[in-house]
Every structure is written in C-alpha cells, then in structure tokens.
C-alpha positions as CSV (number, residue, x, y, z in Angstrom):
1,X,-1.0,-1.3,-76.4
2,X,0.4,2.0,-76.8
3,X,-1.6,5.4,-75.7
4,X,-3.1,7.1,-78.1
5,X,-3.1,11.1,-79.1
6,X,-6.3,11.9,-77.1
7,X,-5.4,10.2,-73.3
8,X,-3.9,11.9,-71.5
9,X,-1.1,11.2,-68.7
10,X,-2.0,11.1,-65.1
11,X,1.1,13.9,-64.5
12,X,-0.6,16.3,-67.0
13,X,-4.5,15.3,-65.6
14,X,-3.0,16.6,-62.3
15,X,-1.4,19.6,-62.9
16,X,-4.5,20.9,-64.8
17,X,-7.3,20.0,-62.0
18,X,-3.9,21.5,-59.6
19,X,-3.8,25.0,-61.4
20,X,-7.9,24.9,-61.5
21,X,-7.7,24.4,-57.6
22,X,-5.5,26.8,-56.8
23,X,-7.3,30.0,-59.2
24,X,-10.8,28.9,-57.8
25,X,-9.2,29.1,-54.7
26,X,-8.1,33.1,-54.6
27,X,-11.1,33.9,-57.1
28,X,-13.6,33.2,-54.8
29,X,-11.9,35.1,-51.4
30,X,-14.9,37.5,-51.6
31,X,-17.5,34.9,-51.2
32,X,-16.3,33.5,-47.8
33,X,-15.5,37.4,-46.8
34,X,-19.2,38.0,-47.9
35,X,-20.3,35.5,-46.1
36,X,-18.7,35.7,-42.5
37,X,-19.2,39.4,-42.2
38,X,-23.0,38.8,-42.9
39,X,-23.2,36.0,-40.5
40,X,-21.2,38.7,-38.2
41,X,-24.1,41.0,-39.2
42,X,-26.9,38.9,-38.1
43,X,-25.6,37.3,-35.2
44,X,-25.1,40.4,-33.9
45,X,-28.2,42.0,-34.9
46,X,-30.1,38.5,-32.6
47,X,-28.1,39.6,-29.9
48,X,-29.3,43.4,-29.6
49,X,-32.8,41.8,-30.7
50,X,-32.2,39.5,-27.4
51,X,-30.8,42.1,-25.1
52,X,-33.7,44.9,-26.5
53,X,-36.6,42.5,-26.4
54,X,-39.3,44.6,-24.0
55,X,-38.2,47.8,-25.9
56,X,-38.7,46.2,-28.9
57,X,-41.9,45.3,-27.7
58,X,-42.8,48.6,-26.3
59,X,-42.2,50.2,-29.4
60,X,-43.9,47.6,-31.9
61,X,-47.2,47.9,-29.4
62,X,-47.6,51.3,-31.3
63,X,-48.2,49.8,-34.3
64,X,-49.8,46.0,-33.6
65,X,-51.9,44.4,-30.8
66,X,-49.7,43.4,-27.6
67,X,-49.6,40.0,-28.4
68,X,-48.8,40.5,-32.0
69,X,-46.1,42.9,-31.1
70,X,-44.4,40.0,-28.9
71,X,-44.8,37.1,-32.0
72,X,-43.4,40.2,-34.2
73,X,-40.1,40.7,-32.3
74,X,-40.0,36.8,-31.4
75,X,-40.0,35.7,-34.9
76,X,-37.7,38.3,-36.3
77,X,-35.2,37.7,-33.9
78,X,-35.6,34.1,-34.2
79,X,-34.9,34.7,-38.1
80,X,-31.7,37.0,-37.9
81,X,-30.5,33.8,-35.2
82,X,-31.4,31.4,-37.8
83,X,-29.8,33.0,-40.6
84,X,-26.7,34.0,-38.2
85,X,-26.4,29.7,-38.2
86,X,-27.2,29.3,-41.6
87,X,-24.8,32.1,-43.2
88,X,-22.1,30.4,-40.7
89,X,-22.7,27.0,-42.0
90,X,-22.3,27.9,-45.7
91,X,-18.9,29.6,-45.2
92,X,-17.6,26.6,-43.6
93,X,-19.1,24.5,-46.1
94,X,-17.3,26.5,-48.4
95,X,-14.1,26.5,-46.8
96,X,-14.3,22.8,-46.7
97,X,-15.2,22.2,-50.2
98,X,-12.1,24.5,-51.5
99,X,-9.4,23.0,-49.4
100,X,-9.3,19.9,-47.7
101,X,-12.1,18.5,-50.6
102,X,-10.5,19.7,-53.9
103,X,-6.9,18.4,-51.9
104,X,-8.8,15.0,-51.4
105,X,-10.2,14.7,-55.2
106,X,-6.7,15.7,-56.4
C-alpha cells in the first residue's frame, strides 16, 4: 500500500492552503478599510440625520407635503442607520472568515 505520484502529503497540503491564507490575508486589507470607513460614513451621517431631524423637516417641507417631508427624512435616516449596521456586520464577518476561520480549516 504505498502512495502513489498524485496524493499528496498532509505536510505539503498544509503549507499550500498556509501560503494561500496568509496572501488572501494582506490582499484583501482594502476591503475591510473600505468597509469600516463606510460604516464610519453612514453611522455618522444617522447621527446628524437624528440630531437635524426638524431642520431637515423644515427644509424638505419646501419641496413635499408636511407629512411626506417627515416619512422622507424618517426613512432616509432610518436607511443610512440600517446600512451603518449592515456595512458593520460584513467587515466583522470578514474579519472572522480570514482569521480565526481559515486558522480553524487549516
């Protein structure tokens, strides 16, 4: 029962998937950068939306009915909190899934 010329060796299987880990690693810096400075971005921009609510209002009463004015600013500062979440919940998704994962399946 010898091995033959196409398995390959537990040692060498690891240090493959190891170099793969560790370049997909520091290739993909700029995603989680990209990520946390938008979630930065929104989360921000729900918190002026919050603390500028009635002038937001005012100023959207211009344009729509007083009612639709309110449901306007409501929603998109319901949406930028939303997203804020959202974009923060992919980057530590993504931290998770390329360290403590890729360690795990290696």
């Amino acid at each position: 029962m010898g091995k033959t010329a196409g398995n390959r060796d537990w040692a060498q299987i690891y240090a493959i998937y190891h170099n793969v880990l560790i370049y997909d690693v520091f290739e993909q810096w700029q995603t989680l950068v990209f990520l946390l400075f938008h979630a930065f971005v929104f989360s921000l921009l729900s918190v002026l939306f919050l603390i500028y609510f009635d002038q937001i209002c005012f100023f959207l009463d211009s344009f729509f009915l007083s009612g639709a004015a309110r449901l306007a600013a409501g929603f998109t500062g319901a949406v930028t909190a939303l997203s804020a979440v959202c974009l923060l919940f992919a980057a530590a998704n993504f931290l998770y899934s390329d360290v403590p994962l890729q360690y795990e399946m290696a």
